[in-house]
C-alpha positions in Angstrom: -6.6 -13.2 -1.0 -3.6 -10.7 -1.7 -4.5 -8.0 -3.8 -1.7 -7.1 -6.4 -0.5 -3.3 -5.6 0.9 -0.6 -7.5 4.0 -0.4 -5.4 5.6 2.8 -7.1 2.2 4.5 -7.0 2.1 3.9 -3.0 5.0 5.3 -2.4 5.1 8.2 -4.4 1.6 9.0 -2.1 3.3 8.2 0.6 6.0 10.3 0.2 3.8 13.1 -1.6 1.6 13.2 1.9 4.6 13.7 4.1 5.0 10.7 5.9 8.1 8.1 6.2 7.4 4.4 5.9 7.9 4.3 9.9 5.0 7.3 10.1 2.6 4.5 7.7 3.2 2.2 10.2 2.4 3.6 13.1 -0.4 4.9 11.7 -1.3 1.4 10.5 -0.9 0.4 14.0 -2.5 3.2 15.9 -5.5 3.7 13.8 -6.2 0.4 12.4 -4.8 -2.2 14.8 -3.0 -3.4 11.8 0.0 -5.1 12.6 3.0 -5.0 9.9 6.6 -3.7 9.8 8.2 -1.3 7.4 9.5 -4.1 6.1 6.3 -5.2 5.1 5.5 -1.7 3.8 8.7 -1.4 1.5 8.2 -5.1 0.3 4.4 -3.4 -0.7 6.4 -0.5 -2.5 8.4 -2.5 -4.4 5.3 -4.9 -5.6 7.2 -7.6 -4.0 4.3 -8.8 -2.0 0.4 -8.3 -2.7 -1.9 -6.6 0.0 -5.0 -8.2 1.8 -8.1 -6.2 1.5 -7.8 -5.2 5.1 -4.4 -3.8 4.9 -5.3 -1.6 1.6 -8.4 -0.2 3.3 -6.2 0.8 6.0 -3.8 2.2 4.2 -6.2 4.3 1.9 -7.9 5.8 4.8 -4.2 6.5 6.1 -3.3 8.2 3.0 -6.8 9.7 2.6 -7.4 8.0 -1.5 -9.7 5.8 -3.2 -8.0 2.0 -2.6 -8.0 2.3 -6.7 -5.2 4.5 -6.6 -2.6 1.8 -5.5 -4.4 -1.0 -6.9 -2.0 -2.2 -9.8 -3.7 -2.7 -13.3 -4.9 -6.3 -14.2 -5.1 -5.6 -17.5 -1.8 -3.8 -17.8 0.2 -7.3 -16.6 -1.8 -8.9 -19.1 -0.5 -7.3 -21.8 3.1 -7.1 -20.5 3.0 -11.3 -19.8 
């Protein structure tokens, strides 16, 4: 199940932390064994693509944040639908 992502909220963190969408991936792959390219990443930035559970764990712990910070609002595309 993708998870639906708050793309412009991940990458402002992102950028806020210091690191490039290369550095999220390496970390990604390093740290988590998480395979994906910045492709991938930028896709997730533009809320282009959702996120499995797995892959926003990861990239919370990367970014040190609650998983609810990049976790688009349900409600919010309800009301904009």
């Amino acid at each position: 199940m993708a998870l639906r992502i708050n793309g412009p909220a991940l990458r402002t963190i992102r950028e806020r932390t210091g690191l490039t969408t290369t550095d999220l991936v390496t970390h990604l792959e390093n740290d988590h064994n998480i395979k994906v390219g910045i492709r991938h990443i930028s896709n997730l930035e533009r809320g282009a693509i959702g996120a499995s559970p797995g892959l926003l764990k990861a990239i919370a712990a990367v970014l040190k944040i609650q998983q609810s910070a990049i976790l688009a609002d349900p409600q919010a595309e309800r009301i904009s639908a």
